[in-house]
Backbone as ProteinMPNN parsed JSONL, in Angstrom:
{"seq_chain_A": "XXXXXXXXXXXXXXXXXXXXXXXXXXXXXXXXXXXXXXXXXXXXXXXXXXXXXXXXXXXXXXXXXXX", "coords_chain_A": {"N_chain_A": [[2.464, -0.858, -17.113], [0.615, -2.243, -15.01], [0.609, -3.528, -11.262], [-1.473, -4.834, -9.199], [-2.739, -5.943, -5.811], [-4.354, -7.844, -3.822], [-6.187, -9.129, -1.282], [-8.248, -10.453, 0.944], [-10.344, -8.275, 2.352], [-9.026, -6.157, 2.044], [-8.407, -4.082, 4.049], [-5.959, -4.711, 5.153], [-3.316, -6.692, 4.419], [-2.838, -5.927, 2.127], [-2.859, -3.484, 1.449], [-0.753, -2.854, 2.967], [0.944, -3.849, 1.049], [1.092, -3.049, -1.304], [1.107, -0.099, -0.39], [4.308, -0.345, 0.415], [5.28, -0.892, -1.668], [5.117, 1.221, -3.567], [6.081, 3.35, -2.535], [9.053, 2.45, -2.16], [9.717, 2.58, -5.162], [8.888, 4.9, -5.217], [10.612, 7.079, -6.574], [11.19, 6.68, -9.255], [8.699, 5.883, -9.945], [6.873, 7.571, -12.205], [8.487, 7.426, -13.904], [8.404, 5.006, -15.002], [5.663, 4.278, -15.881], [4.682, 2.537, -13.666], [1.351, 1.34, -12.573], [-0.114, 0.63, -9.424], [-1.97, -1.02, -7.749], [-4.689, -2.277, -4.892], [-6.829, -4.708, -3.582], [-9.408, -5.7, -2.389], [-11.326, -9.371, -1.988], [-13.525, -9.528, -0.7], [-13.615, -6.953, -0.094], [-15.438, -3.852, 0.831], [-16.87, -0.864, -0.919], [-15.899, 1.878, 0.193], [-14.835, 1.473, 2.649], [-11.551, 1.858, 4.194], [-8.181, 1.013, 5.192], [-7.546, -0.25, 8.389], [-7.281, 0.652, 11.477], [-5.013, 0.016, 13.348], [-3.082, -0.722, 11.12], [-2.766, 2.132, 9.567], [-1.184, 3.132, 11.611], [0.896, 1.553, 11.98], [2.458, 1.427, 9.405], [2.804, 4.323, 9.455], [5.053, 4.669, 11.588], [6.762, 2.615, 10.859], [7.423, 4.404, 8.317], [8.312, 6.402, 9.75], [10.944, 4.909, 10.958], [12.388, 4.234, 8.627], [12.993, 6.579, 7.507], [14.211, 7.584, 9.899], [16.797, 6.232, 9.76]], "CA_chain_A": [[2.295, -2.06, -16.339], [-0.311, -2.619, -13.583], [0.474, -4.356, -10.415], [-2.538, -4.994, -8.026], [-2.181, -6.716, -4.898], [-5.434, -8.728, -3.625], [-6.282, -10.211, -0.049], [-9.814, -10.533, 1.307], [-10.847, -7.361, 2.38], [-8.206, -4.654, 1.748], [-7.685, -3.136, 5.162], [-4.602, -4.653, 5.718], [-2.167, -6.965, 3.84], [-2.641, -5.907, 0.158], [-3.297, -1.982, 1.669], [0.389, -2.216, 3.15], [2.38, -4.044, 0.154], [0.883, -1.309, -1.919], [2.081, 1.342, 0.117], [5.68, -0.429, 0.636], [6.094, -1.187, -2.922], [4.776, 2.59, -4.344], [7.556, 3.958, -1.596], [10.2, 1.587, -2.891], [9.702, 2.932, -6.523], [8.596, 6.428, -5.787], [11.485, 8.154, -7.367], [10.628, 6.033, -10.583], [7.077, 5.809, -10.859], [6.445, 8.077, -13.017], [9.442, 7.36, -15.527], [8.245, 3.724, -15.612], [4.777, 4.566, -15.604], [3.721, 1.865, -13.284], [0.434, 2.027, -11.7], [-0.143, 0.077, -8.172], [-3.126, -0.843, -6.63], [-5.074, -2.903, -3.847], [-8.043, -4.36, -3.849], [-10.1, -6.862, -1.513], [-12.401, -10.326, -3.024], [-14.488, -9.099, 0.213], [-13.931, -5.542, 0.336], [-16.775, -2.867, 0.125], [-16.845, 0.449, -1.155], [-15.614, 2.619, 1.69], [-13.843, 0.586, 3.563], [-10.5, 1.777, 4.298], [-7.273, 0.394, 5.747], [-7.892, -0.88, 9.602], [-6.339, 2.117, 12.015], [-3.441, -0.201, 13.592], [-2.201, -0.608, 10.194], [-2.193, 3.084, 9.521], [-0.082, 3.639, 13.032], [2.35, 0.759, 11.192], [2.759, 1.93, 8.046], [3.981, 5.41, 9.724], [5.515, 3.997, 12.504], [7.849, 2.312, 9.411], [8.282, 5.763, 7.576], [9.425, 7.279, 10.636], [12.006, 4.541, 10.889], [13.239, 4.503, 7.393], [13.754, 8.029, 7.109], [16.024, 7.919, 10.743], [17.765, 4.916, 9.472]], "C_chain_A": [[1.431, -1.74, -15.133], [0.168, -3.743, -12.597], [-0.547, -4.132, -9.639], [-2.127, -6.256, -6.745], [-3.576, -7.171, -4.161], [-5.03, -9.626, -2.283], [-8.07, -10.647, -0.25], [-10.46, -9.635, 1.841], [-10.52, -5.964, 2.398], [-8.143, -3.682, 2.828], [-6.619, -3.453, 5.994], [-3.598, -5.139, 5.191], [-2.059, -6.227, 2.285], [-2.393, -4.166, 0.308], [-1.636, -1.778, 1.532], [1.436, -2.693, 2.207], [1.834, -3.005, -0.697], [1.232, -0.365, -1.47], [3.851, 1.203, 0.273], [6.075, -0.373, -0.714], [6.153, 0.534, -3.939], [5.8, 3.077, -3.083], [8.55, 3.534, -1.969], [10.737, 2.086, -4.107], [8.79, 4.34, -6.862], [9.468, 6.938, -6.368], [11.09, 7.676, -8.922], [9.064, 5.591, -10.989], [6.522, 6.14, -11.736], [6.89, 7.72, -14.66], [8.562, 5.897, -15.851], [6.775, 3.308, -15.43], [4.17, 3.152, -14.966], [2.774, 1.593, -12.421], [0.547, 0.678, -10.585], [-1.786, -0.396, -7.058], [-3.09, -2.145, -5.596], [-6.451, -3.087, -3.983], [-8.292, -5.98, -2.775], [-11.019, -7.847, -2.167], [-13.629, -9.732, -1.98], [-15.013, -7.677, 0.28], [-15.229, -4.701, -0.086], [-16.36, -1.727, -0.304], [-16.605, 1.154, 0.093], [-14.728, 2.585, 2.697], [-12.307, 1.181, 4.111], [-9.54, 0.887, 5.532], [-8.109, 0.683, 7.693], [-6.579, 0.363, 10.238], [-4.831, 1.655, 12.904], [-2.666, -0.372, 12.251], [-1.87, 0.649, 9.298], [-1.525, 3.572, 10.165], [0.973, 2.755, 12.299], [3.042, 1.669, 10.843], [3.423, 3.408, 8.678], [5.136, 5.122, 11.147], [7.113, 3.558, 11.647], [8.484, 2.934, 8.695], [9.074, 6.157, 8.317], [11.021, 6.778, 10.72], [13.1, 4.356, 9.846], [13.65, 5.656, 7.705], [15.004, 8.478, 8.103], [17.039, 6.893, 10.31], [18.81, 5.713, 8.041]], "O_chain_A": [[1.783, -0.861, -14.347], [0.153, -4.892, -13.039], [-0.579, -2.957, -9.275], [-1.365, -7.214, -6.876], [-3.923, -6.059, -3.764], [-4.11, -10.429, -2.126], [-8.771, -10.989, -1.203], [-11.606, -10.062, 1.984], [-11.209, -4.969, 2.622], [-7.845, -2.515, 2.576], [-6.281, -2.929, 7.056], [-2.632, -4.376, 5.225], [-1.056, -6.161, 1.574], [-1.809, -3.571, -0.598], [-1.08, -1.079, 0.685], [2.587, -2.263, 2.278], [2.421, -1.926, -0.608], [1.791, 0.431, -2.225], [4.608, 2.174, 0.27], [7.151, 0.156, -0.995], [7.017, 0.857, -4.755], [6.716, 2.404, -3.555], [9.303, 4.467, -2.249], [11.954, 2.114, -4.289], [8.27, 4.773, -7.89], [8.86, 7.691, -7.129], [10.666, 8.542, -9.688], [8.541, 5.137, -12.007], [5.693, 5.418, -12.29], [6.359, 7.69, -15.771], [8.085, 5.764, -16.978], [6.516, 2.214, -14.929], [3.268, 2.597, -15.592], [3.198, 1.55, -11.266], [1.279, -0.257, -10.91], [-2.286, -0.032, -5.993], [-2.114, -2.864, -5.383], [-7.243, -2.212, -4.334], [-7.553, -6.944, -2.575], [-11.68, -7.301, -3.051], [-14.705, -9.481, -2.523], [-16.136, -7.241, 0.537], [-15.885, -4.868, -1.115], [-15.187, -1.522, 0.009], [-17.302, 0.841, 1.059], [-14.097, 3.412, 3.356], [-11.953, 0.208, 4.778], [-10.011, 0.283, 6.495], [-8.925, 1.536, 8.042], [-5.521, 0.761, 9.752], [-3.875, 2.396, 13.132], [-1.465, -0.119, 12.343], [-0.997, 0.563, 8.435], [-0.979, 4.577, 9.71], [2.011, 3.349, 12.006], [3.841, 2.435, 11.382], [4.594, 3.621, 8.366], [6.115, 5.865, 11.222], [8.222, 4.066, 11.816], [9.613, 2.668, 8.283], [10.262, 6.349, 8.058], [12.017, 7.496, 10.64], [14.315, 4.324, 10.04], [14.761, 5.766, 8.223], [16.034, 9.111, 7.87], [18.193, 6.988, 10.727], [19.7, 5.064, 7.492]]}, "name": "protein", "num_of_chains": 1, "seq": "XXXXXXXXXXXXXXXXXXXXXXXXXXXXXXXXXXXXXXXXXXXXXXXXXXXXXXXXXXXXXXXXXXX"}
């Protein structure tokens, strides 16, 4: 199974349900081989995620993991 997750330029909403949902179902990813992506109708080649939503996104790990 493929899920993809699609905004408008992939450096921020579709970047971080792809990273929440492949964290969610890391212990099982593999068994249930399902792949995950992200992708923008705008995005370019290169592009990556926007740098406050890489401070999130760990910002979020940190708190899971003390929780």
């Amino acid at each position: 199974m493929k899920i993809i997750f699609i905004c408008t330029s992939n450096v921020c909403r579709s970047v971080i349900a792809e990273k929440l949902l492949k964290e969610k179902l890391k212990e099982n990813l593999e068994e249930t081989q399902i792949e995950i992506y992200s992708a923008g109708i705008f995005a370019q080649d290169g592009d990556g995620p926007m740098l406050n939503v890489v401070e999130a996104m760990k910002e979020l790990r940190n708190k899971c993991k003390r929780a």
